[in-house]
KERO-998458 format. One record per atom (N, C-alpha, C, O): residue in three letters; x, y, z. Coordinates in steps of 0.001 Angstrom, whole numbers, plus 500000, padded with zeros to 6 digits. Layout:
N
ALAXYZ;...
END
This chain:
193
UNK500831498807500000;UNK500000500000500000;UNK500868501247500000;UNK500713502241499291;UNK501663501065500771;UNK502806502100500827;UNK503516502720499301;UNK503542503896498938;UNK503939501782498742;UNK504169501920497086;UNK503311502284496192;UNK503687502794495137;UNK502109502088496458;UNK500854502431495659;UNK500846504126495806;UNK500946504917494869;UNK500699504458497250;UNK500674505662497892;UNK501609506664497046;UNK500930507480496423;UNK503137506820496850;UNK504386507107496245;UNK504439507251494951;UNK504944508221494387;UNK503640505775494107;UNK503211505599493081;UNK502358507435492847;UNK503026508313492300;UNK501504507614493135;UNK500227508633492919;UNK500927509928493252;UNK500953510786492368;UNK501445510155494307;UNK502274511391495101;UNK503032511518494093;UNK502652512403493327;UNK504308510779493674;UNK504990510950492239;UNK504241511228491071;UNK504497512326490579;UNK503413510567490504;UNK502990511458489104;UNK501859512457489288;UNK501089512910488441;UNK501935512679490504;UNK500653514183490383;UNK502196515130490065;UNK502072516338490263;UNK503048514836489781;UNK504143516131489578;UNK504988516392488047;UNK505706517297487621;UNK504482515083487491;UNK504866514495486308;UNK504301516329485080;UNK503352517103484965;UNK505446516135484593;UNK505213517218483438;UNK504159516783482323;UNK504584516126481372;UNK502958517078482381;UNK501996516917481314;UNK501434518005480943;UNK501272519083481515;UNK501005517424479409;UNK499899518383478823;UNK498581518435479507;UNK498026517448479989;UNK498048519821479521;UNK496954520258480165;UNK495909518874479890;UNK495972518135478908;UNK494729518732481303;UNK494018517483481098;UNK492814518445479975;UNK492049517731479327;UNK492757519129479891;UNK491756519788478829;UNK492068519785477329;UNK491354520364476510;UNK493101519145477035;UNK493969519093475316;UNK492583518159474428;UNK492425518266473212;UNK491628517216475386;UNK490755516695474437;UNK489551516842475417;UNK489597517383476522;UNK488335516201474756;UNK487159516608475345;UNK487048514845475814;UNK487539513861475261;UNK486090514973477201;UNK485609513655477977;UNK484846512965476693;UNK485415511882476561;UNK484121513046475975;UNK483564512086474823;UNK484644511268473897;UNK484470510140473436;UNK485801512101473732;UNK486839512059472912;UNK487841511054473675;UNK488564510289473036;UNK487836511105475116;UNK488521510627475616;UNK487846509025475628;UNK488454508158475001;UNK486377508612476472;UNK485337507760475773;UNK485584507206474512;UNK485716505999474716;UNK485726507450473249;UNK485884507268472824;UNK487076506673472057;UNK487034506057470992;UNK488342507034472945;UNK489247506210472453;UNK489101504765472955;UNK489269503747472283;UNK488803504839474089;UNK488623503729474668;UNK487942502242473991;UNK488253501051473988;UNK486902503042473471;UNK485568502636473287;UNK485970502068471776;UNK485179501248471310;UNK487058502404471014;UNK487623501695469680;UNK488910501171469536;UNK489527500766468551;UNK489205501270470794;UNK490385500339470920;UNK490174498652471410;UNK490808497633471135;UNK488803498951472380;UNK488400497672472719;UNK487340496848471475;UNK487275495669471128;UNK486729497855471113;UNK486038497222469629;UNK486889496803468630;UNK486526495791468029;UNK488162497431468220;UNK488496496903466932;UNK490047495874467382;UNK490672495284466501;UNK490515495817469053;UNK491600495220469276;UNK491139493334469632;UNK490344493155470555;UNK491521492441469089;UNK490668490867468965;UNK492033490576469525;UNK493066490737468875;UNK491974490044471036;UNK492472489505471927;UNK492680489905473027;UNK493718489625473626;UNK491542490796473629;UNK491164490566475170;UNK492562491909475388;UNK493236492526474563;UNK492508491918477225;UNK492979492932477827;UNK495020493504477231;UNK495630494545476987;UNK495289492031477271;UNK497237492377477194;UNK497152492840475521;UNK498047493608475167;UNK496358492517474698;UNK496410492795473010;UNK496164494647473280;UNK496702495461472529;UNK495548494939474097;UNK494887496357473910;UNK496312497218474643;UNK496456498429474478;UNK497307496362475465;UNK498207497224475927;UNK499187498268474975;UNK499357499412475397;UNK499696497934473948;UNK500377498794473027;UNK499345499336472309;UNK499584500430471798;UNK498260498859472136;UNK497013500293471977;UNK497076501530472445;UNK497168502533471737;UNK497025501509473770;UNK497233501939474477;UNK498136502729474678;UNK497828503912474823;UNK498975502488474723;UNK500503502994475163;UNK500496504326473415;UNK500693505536473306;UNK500190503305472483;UNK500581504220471232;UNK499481505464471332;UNK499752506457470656;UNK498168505492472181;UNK497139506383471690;UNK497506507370472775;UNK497170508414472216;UNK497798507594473513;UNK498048508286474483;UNK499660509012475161;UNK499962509788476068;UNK500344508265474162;UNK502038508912474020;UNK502221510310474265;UNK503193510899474739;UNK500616510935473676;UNK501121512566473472;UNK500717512929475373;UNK501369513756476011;UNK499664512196475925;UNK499238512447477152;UNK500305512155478259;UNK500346512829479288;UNK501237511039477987;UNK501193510753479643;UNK502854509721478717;UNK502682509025477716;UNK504525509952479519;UNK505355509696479175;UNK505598507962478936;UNK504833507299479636;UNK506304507349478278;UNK506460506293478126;UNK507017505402479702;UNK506431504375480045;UNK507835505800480277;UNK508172505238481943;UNK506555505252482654;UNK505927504242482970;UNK506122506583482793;UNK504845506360483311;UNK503577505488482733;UNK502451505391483219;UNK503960505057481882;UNK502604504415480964;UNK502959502707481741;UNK502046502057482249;UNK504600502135481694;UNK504739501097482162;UNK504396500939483805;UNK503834499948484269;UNK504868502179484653;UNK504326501878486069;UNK502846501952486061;UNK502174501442486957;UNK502236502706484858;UNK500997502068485209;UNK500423501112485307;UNK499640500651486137;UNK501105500590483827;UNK500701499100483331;UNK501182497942485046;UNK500495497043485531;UNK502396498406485479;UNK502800497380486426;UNK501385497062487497;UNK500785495991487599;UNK501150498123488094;UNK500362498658488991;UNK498986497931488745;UNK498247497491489625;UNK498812497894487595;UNK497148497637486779;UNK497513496118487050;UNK496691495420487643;UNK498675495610486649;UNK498458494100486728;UNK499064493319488185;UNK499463492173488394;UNK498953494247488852;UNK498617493667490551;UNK497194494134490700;UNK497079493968491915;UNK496452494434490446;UNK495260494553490776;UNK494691493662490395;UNK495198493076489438;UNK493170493054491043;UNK492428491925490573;UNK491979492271489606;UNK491970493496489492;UNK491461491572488574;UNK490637491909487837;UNK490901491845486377;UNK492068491719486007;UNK489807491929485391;UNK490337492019484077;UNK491371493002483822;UNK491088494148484168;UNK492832492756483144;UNK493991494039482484;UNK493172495387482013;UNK493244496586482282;UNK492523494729481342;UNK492145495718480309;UNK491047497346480785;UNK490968498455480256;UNK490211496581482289;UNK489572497147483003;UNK490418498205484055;UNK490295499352484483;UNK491208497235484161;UNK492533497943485480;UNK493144499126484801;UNK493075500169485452;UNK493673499188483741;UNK494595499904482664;UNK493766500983482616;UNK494162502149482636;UNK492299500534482535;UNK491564501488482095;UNK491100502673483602;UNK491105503902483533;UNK490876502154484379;UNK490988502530485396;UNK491836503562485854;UNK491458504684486191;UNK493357503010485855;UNK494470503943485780;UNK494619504711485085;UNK494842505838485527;UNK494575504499483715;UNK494544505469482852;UNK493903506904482946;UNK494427508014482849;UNK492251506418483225;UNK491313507287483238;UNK491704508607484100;UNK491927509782483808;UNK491675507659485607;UNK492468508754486803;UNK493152509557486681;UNK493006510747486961;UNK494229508884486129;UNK495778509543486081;UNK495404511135485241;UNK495734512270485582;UNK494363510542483696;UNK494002511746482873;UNK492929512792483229;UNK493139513983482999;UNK492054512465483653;UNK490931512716483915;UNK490382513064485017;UNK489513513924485159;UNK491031512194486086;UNK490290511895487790;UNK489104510937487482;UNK489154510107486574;UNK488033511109488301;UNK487213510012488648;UNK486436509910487616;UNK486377508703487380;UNK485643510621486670;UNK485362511007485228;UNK485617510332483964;UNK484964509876483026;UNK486786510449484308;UNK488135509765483331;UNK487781508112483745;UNK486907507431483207;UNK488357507837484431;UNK488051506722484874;UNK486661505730485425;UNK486730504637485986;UNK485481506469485076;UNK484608506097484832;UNK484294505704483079;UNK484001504615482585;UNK484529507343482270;UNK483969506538481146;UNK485044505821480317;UNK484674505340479247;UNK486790505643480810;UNK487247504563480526;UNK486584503506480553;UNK486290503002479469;UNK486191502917481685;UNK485967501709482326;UNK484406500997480982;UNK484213499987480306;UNK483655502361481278;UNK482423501917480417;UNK482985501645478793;UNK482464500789478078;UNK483993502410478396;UNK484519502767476727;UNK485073500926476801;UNK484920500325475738;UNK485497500348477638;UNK486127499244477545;UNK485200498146477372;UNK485265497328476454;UNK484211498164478425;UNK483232496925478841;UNK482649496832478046;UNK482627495755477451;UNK481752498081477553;UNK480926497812476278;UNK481425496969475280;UNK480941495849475118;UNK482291497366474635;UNK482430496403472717;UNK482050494973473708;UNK480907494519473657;UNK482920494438474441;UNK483251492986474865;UNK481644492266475074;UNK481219491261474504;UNK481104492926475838;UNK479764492617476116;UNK478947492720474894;UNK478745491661474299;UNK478325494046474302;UNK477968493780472969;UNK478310492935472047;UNK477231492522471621;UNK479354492293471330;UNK480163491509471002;UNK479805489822471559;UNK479396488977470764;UNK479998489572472789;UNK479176488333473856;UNK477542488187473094;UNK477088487202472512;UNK476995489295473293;UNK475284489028472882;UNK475256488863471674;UNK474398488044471344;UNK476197489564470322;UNK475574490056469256;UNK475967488722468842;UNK475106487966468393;UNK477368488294468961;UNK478191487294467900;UNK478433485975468534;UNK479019485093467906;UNK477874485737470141;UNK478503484057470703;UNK477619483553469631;UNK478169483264468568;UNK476167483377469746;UNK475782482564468991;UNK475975482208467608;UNK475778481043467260;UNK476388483205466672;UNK476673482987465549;UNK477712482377465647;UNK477692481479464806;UNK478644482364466228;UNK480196481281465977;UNK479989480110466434;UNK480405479149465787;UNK479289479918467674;UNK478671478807467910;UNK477765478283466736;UNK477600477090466483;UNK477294479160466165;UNK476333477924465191;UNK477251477430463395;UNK476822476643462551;UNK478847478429463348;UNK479529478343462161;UNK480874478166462589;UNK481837478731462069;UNK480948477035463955;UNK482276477119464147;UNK482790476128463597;UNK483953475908463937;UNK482220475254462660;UNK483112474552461741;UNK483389474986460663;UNK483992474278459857;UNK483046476173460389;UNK482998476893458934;UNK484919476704458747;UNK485384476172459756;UNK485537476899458133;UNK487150476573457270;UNK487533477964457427;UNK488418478416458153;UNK486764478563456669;UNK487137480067457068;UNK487242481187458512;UNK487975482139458779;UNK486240480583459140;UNK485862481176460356;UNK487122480880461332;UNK487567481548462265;UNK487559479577460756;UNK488425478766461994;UNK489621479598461612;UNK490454479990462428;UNK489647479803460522;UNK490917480097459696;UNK491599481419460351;UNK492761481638460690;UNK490253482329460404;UNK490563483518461044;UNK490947483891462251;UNK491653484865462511;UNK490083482447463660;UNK490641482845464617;UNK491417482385465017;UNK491608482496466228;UNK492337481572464160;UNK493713480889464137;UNK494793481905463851;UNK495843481903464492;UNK494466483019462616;UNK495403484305462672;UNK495301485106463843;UNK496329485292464493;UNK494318485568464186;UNK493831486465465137;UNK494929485531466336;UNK495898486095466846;UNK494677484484466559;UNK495680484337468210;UNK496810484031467547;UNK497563483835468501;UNK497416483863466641;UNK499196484694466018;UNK498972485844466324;UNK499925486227467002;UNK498192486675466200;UNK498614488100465678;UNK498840489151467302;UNK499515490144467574;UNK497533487969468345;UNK497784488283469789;UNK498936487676470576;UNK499567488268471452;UNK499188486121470063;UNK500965486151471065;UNK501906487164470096;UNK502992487190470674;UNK501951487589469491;UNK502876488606468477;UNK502903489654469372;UNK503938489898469992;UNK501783490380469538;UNK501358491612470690;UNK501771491514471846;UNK502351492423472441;UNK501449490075472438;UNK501953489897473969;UNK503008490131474208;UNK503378490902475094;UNK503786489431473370;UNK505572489834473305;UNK505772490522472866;UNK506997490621472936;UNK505374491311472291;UNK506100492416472285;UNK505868493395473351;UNK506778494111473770;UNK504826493436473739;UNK504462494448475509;UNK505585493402476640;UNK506358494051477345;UNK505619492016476747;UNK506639491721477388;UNK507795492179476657;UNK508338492889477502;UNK508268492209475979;UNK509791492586475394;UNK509709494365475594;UNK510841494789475829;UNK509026495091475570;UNK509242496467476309;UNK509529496254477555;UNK510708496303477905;UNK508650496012478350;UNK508869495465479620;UNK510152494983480179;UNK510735495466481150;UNK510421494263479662;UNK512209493233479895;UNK513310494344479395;UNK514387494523479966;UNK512926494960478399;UNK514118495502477813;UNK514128497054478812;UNK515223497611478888;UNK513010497669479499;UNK513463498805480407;UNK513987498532481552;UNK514574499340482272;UNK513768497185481811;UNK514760496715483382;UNK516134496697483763;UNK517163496421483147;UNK515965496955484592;UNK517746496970484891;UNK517821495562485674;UNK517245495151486682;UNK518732495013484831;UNK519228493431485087;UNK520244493405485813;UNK521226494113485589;UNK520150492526486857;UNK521401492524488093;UNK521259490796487915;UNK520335490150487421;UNK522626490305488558;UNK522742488672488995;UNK521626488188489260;UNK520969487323488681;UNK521355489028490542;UNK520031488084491552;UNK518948488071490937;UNK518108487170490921;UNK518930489213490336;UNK517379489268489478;UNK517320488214488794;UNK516605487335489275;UNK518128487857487250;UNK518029486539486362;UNK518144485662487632;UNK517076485100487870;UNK518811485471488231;UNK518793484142488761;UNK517323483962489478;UNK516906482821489677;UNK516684484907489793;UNK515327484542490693;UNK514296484738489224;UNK513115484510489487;UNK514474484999488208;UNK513931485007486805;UNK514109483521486740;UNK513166482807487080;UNK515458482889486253;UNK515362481774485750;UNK514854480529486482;UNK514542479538485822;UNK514734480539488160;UNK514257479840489246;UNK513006480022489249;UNK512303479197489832;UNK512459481070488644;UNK510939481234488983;UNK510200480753487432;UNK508999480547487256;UNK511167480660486527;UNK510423479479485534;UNK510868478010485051;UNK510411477434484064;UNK511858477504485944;UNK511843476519486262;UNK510611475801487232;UNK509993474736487226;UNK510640476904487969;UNK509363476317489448;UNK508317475868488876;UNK507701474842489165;UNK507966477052487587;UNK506667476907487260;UNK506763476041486115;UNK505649475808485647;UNK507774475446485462;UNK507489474310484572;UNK507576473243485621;UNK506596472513485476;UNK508306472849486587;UNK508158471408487375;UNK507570471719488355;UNK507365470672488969;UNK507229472411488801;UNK506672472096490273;UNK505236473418490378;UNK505235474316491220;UNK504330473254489509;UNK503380474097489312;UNK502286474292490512;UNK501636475330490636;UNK502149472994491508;UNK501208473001493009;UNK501927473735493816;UNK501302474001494843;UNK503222474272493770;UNK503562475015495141;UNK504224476532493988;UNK505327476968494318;UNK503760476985493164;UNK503766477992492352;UNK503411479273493584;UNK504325479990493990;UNK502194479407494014;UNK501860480474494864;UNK502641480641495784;UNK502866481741496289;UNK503276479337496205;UNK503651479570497756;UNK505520479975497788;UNK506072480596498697;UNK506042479551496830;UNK507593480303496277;UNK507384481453495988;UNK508329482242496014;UNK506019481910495610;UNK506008483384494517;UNK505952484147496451;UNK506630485113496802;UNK505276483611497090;UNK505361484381498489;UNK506437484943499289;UNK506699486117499551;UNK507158483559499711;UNK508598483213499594;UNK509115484165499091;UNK509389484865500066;UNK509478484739498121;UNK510112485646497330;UNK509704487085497587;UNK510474488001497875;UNK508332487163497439;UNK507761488337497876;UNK508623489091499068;UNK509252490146498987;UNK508412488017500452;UNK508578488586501543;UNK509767488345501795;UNK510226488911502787;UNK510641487468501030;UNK512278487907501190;UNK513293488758500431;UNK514486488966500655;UNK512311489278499276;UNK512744490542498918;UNK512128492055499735;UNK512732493121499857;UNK510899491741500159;UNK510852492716501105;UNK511547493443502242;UNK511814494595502584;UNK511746491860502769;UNK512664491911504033;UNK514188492569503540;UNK514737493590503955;UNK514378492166503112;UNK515815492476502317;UNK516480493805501632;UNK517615494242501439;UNK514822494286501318;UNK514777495334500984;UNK515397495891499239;UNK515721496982498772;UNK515318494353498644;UNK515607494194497361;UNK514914494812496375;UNK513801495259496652;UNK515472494961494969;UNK514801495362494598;UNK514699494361492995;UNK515158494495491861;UNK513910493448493638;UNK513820492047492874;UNK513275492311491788;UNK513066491417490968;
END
C-alpha cells in the first residue's frame, strides 16, 4: 500500500499536457475503439494503448501504470483502464474509461457468441481465429519485450527470473507459495527484485 501511495504522490508532479487538450467524449471514445476493433482481450489492447496516448502521459509512466494495473484483481484491460482514466481525467476519466472498455466485449458476447457457435466449423471462420491468436501472442511479446528491455538486470534478478520458471514448469502446486517466499524475502531484504 505504501508503494501504491508514492506511486500517485509521484505522478501528480509528472510534466503533462493540460488534462483539457481533448474533450471527455473524445477521451470515451478512444477507449471505446480500441476495445472494439483490438481481437484479443485485455494484454492485446496494451500497446494500443501505450501508442494512443504517448502525446498524454510519458512512456516510463505508461509502464508503472501498466505494472500497477496488473497487481490489481481483475480484468487488464479494466485495470489499465481505470488507471489510465484517473491519472488523465480523475474520477470522470476513469469512469467513462471503464464503460469505453466493457461495452464492445459485452455487445460483442450478445451480438456474435451465437453465431460462431452455430459456424464454428465453417474453414474460414476457423481460419481467422487461428490468425487472430498469432497476431495476439505477436502483441503479447512484444508488451513483454518492452517490459524486459526497460529493466535493469542485476545477477540476483536473472537468477530469481530463471528459478521462477523453472518452478513453474516442474513444480506448478507450490507455484503460489515460492512466489510468496520471494515476495517477503525481497521485502525483508529490501531488494529490489
Amino acid at each position: 500500500m505504501k508503494n501504491t501511495k508514492n506511486f500517485w504522490k509521484n505522478s501528480k508532479k509528472l510534466k503533462m499536457k493540460p488534462k483539457t487538450s481533448f474533450k471527455l467524449f473524445e477521451f470515451f471514445f478512444i477507449f471505446f475503439t480500441t476495445s472494439l476493433f483490438t481481437l484479443g482481450g485485455g494484454y492485446a489492447m496494451v500497446p494500443v494503448f501505450q501508442k494512443r496516448f504517448s502525446k498524454y502521459i510519458e512512456e516510463e509512466e505508461f509502464i508503472k501504470i501498466l505494472s500497477v494495473a496488473q497487481s490489481m484483481p481483475g480484468p487488464i484491460a479494466v485495470n489499465i483502464a481505470i488507471m489510465l482514466g484517473e491519472f488523465i481525467y480523475g474520477f470522470w476519466g476513469a469512469l467513462l474509461a471503464v464503460l469505453g472498455v466493457i461495452i464492445p466485449p459485452i455487445g460483442a458476447i450478445v451480438l456474435f457468441g451465437s453465431f460462431v457457435n452455430k459456424y464454428s466449423d465453417n474453414v474460414y471462420l476457423s481460419g481467422f481465429f487461428k490468425g487472430v491468436y498469432g497476431a495476439i501472442i505477436g502483441l503479447i511479446f512484444g508488451v513483454f519485450y518492452a517490459i524486459v528491455k526497460r529493466q535493469k538486470w542485476k545477477l540476483l534478478k536473472s537468477i530469481i527470473l530463471i528459478i521462477s520458471v523453472i518452478v513453474a514448469i516442474f513444480f506448478k502446486n507450490f507455484i503460489v507459495f515460492i512466489f510468496l517466499i520471494l515476495v517477503i524475502w525481497c521485502y525483508n531484504t529490501k531488494r529490489n527484485c
